[in-house]
C-alpha positions as CSV (number, residue, x, y, z in Angstrom):
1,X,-19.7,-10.5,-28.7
2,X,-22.9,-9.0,-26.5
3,X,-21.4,-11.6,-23.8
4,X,-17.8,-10.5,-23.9
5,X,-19.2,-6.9,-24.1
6,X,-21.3,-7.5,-20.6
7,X,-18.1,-9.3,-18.9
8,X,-16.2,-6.1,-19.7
9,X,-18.4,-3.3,-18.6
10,X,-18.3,-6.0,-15.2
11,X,-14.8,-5.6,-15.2
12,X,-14.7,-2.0,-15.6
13,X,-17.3,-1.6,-12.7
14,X,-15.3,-3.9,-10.7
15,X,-12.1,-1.7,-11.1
16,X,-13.9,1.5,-10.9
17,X,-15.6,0.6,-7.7
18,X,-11.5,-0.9,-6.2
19,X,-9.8,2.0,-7.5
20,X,-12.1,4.3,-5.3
21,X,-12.1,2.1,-2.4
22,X,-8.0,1.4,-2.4
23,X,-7.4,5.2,-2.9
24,X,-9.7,6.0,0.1
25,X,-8.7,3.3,2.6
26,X,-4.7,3.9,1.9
27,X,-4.7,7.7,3.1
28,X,-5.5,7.4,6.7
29,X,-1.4,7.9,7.6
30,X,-1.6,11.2,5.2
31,X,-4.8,12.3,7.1
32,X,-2.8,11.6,10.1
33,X,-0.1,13.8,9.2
34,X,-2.5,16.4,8.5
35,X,-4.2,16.1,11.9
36,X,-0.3,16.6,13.8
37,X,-0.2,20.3,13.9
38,X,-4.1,20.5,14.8
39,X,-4.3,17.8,17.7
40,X,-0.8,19.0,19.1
41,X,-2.6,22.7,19.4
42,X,-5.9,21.9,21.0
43,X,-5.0,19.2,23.1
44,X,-1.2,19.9,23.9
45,X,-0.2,16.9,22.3
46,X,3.1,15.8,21.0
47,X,3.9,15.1,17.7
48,X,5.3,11.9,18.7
49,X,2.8,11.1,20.8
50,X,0.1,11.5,17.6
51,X,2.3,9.4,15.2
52,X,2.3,6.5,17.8
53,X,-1.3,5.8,17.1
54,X,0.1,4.6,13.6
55,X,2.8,2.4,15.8
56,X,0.0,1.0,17.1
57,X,-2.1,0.4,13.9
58,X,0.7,-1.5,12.5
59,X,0.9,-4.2,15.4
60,X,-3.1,-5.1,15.1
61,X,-2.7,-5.0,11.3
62,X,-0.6,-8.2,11.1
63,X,-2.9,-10.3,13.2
64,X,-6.2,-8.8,11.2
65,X,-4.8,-9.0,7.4
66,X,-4.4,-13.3,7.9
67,X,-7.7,-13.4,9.2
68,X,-9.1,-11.4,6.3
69,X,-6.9,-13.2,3.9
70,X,-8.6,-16.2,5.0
71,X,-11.9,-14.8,4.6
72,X,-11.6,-13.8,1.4
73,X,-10.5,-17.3,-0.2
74,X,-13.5,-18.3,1.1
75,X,-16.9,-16.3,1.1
76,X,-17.0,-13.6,-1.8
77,X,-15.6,-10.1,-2.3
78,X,-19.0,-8.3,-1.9
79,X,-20.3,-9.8,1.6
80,X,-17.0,-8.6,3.3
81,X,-16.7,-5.3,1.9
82,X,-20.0,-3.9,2.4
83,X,-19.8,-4.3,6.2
84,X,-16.0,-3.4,6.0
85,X,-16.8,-0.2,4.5
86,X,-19.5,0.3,7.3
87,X,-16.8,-0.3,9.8
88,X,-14.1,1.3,8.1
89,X,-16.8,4.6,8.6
90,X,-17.8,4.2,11.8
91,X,-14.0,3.8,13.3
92,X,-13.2,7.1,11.6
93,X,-16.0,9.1,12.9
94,X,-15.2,7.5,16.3
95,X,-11.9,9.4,16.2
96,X,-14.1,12.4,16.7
97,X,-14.8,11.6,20.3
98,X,-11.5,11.9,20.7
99,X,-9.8,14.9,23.3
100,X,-7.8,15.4,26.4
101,X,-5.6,12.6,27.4
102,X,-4.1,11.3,24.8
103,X,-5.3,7.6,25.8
104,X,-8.1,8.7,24.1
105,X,-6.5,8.8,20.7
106,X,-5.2,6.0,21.3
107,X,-8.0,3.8,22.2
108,X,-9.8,5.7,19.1
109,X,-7.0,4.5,17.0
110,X,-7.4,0.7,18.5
111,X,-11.4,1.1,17.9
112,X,-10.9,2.3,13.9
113,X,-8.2,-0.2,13.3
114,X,-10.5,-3.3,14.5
115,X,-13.7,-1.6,13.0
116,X,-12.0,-0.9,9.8
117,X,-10.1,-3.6,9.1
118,X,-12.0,-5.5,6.5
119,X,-11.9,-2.4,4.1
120,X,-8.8,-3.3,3.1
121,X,-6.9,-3.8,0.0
122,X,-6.7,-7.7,0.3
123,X,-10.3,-7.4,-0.3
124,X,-9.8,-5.5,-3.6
125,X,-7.1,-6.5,-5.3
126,X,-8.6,-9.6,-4.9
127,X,-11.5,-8.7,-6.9
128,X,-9.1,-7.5,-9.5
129,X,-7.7,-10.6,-10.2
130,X,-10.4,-12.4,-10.1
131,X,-12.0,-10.3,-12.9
132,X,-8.6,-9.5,-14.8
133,X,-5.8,-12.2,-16.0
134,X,-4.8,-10.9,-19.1
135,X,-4.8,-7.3,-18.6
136,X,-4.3,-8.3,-14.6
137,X,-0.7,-5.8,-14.7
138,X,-2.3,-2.8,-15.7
139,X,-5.4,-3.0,-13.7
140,X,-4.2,-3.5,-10.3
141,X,-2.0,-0.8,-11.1
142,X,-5.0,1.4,-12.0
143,X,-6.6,0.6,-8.8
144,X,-3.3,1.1,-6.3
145,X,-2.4,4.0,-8.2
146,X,-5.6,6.2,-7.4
147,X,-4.1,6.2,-3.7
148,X,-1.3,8.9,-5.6
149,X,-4.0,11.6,-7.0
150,X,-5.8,11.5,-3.6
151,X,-2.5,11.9,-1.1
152,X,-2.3,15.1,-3.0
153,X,-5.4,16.9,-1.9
154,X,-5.5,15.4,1.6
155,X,-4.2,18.6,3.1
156,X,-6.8,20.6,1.8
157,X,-9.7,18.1,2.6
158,X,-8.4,18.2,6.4
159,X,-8.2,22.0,5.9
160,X,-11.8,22.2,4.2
161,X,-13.7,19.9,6.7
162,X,-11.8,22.1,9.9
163,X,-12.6,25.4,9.4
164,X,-16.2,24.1,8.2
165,X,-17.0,21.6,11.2
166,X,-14.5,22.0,13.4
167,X,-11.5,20.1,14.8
168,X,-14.2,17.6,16.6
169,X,-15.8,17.4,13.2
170,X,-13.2,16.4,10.7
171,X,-13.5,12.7,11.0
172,X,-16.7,11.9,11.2
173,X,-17.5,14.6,8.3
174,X,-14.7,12.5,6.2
175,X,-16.5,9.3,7.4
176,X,-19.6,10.6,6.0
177,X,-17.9,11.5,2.4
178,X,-16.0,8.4,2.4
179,X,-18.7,5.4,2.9
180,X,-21.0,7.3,0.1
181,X,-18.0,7.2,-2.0
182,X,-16.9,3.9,-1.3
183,X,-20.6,2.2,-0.7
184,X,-22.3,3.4,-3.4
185,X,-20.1,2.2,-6.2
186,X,-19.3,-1.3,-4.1
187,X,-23.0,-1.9,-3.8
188,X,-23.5,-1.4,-7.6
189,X,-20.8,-2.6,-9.0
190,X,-19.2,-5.2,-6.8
191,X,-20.9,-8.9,-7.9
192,X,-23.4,-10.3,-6.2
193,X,-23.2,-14.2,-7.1
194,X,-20.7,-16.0,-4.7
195,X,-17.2,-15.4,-6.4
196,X,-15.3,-17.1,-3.8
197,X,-17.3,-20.5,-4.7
198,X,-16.9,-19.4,-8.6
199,X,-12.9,-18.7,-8.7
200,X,-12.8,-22.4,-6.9
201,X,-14.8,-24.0,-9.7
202,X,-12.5,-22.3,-12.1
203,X,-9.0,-22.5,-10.6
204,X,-6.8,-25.4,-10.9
205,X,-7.0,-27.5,-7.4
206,X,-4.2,-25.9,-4.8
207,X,-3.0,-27.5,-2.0
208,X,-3.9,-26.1,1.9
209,X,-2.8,-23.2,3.7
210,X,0.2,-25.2,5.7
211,X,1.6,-26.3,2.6
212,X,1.2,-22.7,1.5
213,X,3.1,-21.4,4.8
214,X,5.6,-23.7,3.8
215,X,6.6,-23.4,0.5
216,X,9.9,-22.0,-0.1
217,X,8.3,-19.6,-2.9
218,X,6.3,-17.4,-0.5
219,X,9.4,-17.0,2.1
220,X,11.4,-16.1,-0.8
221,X,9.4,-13.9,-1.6
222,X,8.7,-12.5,1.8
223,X,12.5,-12.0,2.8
224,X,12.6,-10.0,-0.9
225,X,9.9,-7.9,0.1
226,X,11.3,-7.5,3.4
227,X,14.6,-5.9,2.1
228,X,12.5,-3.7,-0.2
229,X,10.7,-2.1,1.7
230,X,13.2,-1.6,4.3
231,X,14.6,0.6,1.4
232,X,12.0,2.4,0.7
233,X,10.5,3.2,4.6
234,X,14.1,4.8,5.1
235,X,13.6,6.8,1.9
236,X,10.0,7.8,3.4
237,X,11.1,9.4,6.3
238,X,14.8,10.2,5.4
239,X,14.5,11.3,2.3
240,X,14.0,15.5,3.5
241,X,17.4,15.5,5.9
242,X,19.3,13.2,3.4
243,X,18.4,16.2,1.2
244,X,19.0,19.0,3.8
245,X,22.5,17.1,4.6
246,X,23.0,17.4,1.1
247,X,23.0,21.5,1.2
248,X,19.2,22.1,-0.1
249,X,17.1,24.4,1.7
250,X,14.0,23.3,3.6
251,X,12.3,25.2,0.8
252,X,14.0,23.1,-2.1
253,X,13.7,19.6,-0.4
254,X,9.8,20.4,0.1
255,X,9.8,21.2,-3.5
256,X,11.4,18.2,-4.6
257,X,9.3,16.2,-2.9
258,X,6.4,17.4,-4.9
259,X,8.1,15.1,-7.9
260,X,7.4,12.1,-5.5
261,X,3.6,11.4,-6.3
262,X,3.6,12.1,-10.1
263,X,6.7,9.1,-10.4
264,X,4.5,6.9,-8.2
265,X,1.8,6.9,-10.2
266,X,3.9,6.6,-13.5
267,X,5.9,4.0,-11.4
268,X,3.0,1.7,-10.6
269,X,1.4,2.2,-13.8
270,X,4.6,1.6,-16.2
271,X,5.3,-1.4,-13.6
272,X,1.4,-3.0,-14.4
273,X,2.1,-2.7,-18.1
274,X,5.1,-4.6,-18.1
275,X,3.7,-7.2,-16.0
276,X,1.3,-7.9,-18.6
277,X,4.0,-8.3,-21.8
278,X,7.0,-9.4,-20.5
279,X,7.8,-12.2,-18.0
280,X,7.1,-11.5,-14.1
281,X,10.2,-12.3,-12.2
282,X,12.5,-10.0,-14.9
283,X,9.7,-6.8,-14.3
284,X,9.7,-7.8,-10.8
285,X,13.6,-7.6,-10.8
286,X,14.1,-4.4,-12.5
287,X,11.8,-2.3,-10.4
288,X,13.5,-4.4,-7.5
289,X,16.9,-3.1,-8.4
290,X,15.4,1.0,-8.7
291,X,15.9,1.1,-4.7
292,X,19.1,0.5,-5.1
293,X,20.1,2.7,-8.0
294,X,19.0,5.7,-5.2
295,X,21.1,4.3,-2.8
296,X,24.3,4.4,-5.2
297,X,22.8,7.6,-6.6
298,X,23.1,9.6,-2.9
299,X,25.8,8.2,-2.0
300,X,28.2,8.8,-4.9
301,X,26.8,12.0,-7.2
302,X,26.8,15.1,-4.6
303,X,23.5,16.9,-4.8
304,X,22.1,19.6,-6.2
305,X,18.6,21.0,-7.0
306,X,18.4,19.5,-10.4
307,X,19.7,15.9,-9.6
308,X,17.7,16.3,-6.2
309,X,14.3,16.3,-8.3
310,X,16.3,13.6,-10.7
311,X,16.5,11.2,-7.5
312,X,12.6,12.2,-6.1
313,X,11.4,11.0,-9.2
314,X,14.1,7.8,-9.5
315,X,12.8,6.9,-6.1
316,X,9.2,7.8,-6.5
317,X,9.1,5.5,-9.3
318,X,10.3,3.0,-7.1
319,X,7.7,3.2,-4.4
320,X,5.3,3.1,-6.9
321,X,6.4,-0.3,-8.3
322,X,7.0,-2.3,-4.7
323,X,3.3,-2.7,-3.9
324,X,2.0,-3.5,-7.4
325,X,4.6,-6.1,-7.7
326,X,3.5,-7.8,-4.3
327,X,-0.1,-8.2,-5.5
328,X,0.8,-9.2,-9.2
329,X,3.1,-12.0,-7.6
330,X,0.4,-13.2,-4.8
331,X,-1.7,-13.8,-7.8
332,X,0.9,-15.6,-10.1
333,X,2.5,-17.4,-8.1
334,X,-0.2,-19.1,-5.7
335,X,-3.4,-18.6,-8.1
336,X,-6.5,-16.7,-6.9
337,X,-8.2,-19.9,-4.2
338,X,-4.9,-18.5,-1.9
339,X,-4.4,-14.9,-3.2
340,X,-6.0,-13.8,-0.2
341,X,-3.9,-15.5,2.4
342,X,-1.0,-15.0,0.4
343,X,-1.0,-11.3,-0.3
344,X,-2.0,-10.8,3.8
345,X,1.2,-12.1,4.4
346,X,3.7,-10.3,2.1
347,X,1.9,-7.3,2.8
348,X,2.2,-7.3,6.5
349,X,6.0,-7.8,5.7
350,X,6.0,-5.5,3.6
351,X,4.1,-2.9,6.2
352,X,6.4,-4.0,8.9
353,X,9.6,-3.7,7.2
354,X,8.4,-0.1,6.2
355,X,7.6,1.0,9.7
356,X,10.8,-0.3,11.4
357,X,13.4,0.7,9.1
358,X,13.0,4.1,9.3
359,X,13.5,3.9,13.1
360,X,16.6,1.7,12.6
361,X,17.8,4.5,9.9
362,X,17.6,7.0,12.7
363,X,19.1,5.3,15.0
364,X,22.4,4.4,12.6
365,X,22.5,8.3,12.0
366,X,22.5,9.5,15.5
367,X,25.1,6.7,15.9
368,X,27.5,7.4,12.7
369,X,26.5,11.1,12.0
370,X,25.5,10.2,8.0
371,X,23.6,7.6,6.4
372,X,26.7,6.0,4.8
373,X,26.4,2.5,6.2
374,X,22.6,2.3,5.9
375,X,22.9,2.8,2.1
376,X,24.9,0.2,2.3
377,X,23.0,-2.2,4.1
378,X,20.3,-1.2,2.1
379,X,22.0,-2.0,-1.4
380,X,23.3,-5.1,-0.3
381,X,19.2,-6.1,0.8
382,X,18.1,-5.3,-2.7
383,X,20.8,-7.3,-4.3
384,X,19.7,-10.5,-2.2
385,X,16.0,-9.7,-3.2
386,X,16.8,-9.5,-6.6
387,X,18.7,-13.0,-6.6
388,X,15.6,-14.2,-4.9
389,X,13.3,-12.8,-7.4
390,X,15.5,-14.2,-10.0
391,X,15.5,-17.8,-8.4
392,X,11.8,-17.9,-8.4
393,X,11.4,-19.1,-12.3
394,X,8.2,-18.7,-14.3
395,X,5.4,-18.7,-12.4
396,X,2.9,-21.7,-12.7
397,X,-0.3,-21.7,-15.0
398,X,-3.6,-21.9,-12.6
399,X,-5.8,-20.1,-14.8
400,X,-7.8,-21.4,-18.0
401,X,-9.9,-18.4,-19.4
402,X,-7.9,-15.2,-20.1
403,X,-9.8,-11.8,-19.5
C-alpha cells in the first residue's frame, strides 16, 4: 500500500506539473489576439499583417513536432522539457525587441517558434501516459483542459502587464511569470530516472518508425482528424458572422461566445471519462459526429439568442473533445515507445487542417454569399471520419501494469 501510495502522489505531481505547462504553452494565439489592437496602434500595423506571424508559426511547427516526437521516444520527458521551457521563455521575451517594420515581428515570431518548440504538448502528454493507463482518459483531459480556464483571463494579463511595463514590456514580463510557473513545478515534479529507457523495458516490443508511417491505422486516423478539424477551424473563425448572418447583434454573438470555454472544458473532460469506461473507437465516434450535429443544427433551425448559446455550447463541447481524442488514440493505438512520433503527426494535421479551413471557408463565402455548401462539405468530412474511426476496431494491448 505505502508503494502504490508513493506511485500516486508521482502521478499526481506528474499531472499537476503538465496541466500547468499545457495550459501555458497553448495560449500564445490568444495572447496574440490580445496584442492586435496594441501592435496595430504603436507601430501602424495591420491586423492582418499581426495574425501572419501565426501563418508563419504553423509552417515551422510541422517540421519541429517530428523532430520532437522523435526525441521523446527516446531520451526522457524531464531532459527535454527543462531546456524547452528555457527556450520557450526566452523566444517570448525576444518578442519584446520587437518595433517598426513589421519584419521584425516576424523574425521575433520565427526566433520564439524555433526557441520554444520543445515546450510543447508532445512532451506532456507523453508524460501522462506514461504515468496513467487506467485512469489515462481523464487525466489527459485534466491536463488539456487547463488551457480553457487560462484563455479566459488572457485579456486581462495582456491588459495588466501593459499599463504596468509597457507595450515593450508585456512579453518578456509574461516570460518571466511563465518559466517560474512552468519550471518550478517541472523541476520538482517531473522524474528524474530515464523514463524513455523505462517505458521501453515495460512496453511490448513495436516495430520502427517506417512501418509506423506506413501503417494504414495512423493514415486513417490522420485523414479523420483532418476532416475534424477542418470543421472545427471554420467554426473558430466563422462562428461570429455565421451568428451575425443569422440576425444577432455584435453584442449577442460576443455573448454567446462566452458559452464556448465552459463546454470545452466539460467537453474534454466528459470526453476523458468516457475514454476510460467504455471502448475508444465508439467515444471517439460520438464526439466525432458533434461537429456535424452543428453543421445540420445552422443550417436547418434559424437562430435565435437562445438556440445561438444552445449551438456555442454544442460546438464548444466539440472542440473540447477533438484534441483529447487525438492524444488518447496516439497512445492506444501505437503504445507509448511511438506515442511521441505518432501524436506529432496527427497533431500537425490536425493544426494544419485548423489553420487552412478557415481561409477556404472565407473564400467559399465571398464566392456563394452564405456558408451553405461549406456545411456541407463539412458534414460529409465528419461522416467519412466517423466510418474511419469505426473501421479502426479495438485497439491493441501494449501495456502490462494498469495505473
Amino acid at each position: 500500500m505505502p508503494a502504490f501510495d508513493t506511485q500516486s502522489l508521482r502521478s499526481l505531481g506528474v499531472l499537476f506539473a503538465a496541466t500547468i505547462s499545457i495550459a501555458i504553452i497553448g495560449v500564445h494565439f490568444h495572447v496574440v489576439g490580445a496584442m492586435v489592437k496594441p501592435l496595430g496602434e504603436a507601430y501602424g500595423w495591420t491586423r492582418g499583417e499581426v495574425a501572419f506571424a501565426l501563418t508563419i508559426s504553423s509552417v515551422i511547427h510541422p517540421f519541429t513536432n517530428i523532430l520532437l516526437g522523435m526525441l521523446v521516444d527516446r531520451y526522457s520527458a524531464r531532459s527535454i522539457a527543462l531546456p524547452g521551457i528555457a527556450g520557450w521563455a526566452i523566444g517570448t521575451a525576444l518578442l519584446g525587441l520587437v518595433g517598426g517594420p513589421v519584419w521584425t515581428w516576424y523574425a521575433g515570431y520565427i526566433a520564439f517558434s524555433l526557441l520554444g518548440f520543445a515546450a510543447s504538448s508532445i512532451v506532456f502528454t507523453k508524460l501522462i501516459v506514461q504515468n496513467f493507463s487506467k485512469r489515462r482518459g481523464l487525466a489527459l483531459a485534466t491536463s488539456l483542459a487547463g488551457a480553457g480556464v487560462l484563455v479566459s483571463t488572457i485579456p486581462s494579463i495582456v491588459l495588466g502587464f501593459e499599463r504596468t511595463f509597457g507595450l515593450g514590456g508585456v512579453y518578456p514580463a509574461m516570460a518571466a511569470c511563465a518559466f517560474a510557473l512552468m519550471f518550478i513545478p517541472c523541476w520538482l515534479f517531473l522524474p528524474r530516472e530515464d523514463a524513455a529507457a523505462r517505458v521501453a523495458a515495460q512496453a511490448v516490443p513495436r516495430a520502427d518508425w517506417r512501418e509506423v508511417v506506413g501503417s494504414t491505422i495512423l493514415w486513417r486516423l490522420a485523414i479523420a482528424f483532418l476532416f475534424i478539424a477542418s470543421c472545427v477551424g471554420t467554426f473558430i473563425v466563422h462562428l461570429q458572422p455565421m451568428l451575425a448572418d443569422a440576425g444577432l447583434s455584435r453584442d449577442d454573438a460576443a455573448t454567446v461566445a462566452l458559452f464556448l470555454g465552459p463546454a470545452m472544458i466539460v467537453g474534454r473532460l466528459g470526453t476523458g471519462l468516457l475514454f476510460d469506461i467504455l471502448p475508444t473507437r465508439f467515444v471517439a465516434a460520438v464526439a466525432f459526429s458533434l461537429p456535424a450535429l452543428a453543421c445540420l443544427w445552422l443550417w436547418l433551425v434559424p437562430l435565435d439568442f437562445r438556440s445561438a448559446v444552445a449551438l456555442a455550447m454544442l460546438i464548444g463541447v466539440a472542440m473540447g473533445s477533438e484534441v483529447d481524442v487525438v492524444a488518447y488514440m496516439s497512445s492506444r493505438y501505437f503504445g507509448l515507445r511511438r506515442y511521441g512520433l505518432v501524436f506529432a503527426i496527427l497533431i500537425s494535421v490536425y493544426g494544419f487542417a485548423v489553420g487552412t479551413s478557415s481561409w477556404a471557408a472565407g473564400k467559399a463565402f465571398d464566392a456563394m454569399g452564405n456558408y451553405h455548401a461549406t456545411l456541407m462539405v463539412l458534414i460529409v468530412g465528419v461522416a467519412i471520419a466517423v466510418g474511419l474511426i469505426l473501421s479502426l476496431g479495438r485497439p491493441p494491448e501494449f501495456e502490462k501494469e494498469a495505473r
